[in-house]
N, C-alpha and C positions, 0 to 999 in steps of 0.2 A: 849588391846592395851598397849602397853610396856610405859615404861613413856622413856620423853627424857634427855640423858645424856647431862647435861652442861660439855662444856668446863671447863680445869681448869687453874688458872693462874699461872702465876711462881712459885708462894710458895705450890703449889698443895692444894688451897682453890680453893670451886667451882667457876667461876668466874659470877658474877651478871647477872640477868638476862638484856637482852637489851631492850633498854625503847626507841623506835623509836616515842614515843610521844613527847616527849621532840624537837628531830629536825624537828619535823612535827610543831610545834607549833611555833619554830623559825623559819621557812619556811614559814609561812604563814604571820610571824610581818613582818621579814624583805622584804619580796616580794608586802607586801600591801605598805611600805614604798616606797619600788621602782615603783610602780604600782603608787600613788601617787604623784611620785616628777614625774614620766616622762608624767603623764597624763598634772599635773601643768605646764611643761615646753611645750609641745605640743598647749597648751591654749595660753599660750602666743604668739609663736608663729603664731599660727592661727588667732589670732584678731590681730595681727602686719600684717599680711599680705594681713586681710580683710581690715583692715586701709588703707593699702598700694593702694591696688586696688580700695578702693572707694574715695580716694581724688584725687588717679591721681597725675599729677603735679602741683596742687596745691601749694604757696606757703606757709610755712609757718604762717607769717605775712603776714596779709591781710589789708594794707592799703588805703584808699580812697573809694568810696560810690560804691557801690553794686546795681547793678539792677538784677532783678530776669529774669529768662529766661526761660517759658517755653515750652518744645520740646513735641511734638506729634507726633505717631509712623506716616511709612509714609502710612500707609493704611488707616487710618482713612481721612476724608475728615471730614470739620470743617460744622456745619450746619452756613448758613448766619446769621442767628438771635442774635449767640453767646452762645447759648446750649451747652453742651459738645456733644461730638461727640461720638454718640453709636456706638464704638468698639468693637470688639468680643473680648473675654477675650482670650488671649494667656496663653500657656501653660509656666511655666517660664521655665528656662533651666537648667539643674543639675549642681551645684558650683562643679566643678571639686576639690574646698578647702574641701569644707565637705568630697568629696569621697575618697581623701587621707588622710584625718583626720581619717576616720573610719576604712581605711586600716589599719595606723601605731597604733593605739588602738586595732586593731585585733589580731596584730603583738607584741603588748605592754604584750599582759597578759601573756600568755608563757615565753618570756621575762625575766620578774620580778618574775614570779616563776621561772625560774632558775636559774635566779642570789641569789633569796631567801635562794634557796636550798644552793649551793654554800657557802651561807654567815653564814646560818646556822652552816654547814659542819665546818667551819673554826673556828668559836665562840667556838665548842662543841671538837675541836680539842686539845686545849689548856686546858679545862675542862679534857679530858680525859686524857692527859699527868700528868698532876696534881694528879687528879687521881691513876691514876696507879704507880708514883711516890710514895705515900705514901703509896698505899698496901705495894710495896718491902720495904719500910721503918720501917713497923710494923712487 
C-alpha cells in the first residue's frame, strides 16, 4: 500500500498532519456547556410554570384566616359514618409540561452539539491563522 502524500504549504514544507482531536474535544466542552445552560434555562422555566398552573390565581399575599377545604372526586360517595370513601384509584393524566419538556430536551442535544461544533470551528479558526502566520514568517 503506497504511503500518503501530505499536502505541502506555501513554503513547500510538508504541511502537518490534521489533528481532528483537538475540535472534537472542543466540540464536546463547548456543546456540554450549551447542553447545560439550555437544560438549566428549560428547568426553570418548567417549575415557573408548574408554579404557575398549581396556585392558579392565587394571590400573592395571603391575608386573613384560612379555612381548609376539602374536595372529593365526584364519584366517590362519602360512607355516613365518616370513613373515607373507598375510591377506585384513578389513572393520573399525562402533564402535557413534562411531555414538552422531554420534547425540547430531545431537540436540545443535537442542538448544542452543533452549536459546539460550530464554536469549536471558530476558536481553532483564529489558532489556525496564527498559525500559519508564522510558518510564512519563518
Amino acid at each position: 500500500m503506497p504511503d500518503r502524500v501530505r499536502a505541502r504549504d506555501v513554503c513547500g514544507r510538508p504541511a502537518p498532519p490534521r489533528r481532528p482531536v483537538t475540535r472534537l474535544r472542543l466540540t464536546c466542552l463547548y456543546g456540554g456547556v450549551f447542553m447545560a445552560a439550555g437544560t438549566a434555562l428549560l428547568a426553570v422555566a418548567l417549575l415557573l410554570a408548574q408554579q404557575a398552573v398549581s396556585r392558579g390565581n392565587e394571590p400573592v399575599l395571603e391575608l386573613g384566616p384560612q379555612s381548609t377545604l376539602v374536595l372529593a372526586p365526584a364519584g366517590c360517595v362519602r360512607p355516613p359514618d365518616g370513613a373515607p370513601a373507598p375510591c377506585p384509584a384513578r389513572e393520573r393524566p399525562r402533564d402535557p409540561l413534562t411531555s414538552s419538556a422531554l420534547l425540547v430536551l430531545a431537540a436540545l442535544g443535537p442542538l448544542s452539539v452543533g452549536a459546539g461544533y460550530v464554536t469549536a470551528g471558530y476558536a481553532l479558526s483564529r489558532v489556525r491563522r496564527i498559525t500559519r502566520t508564522a510558518r510564512v514568517a519563518l
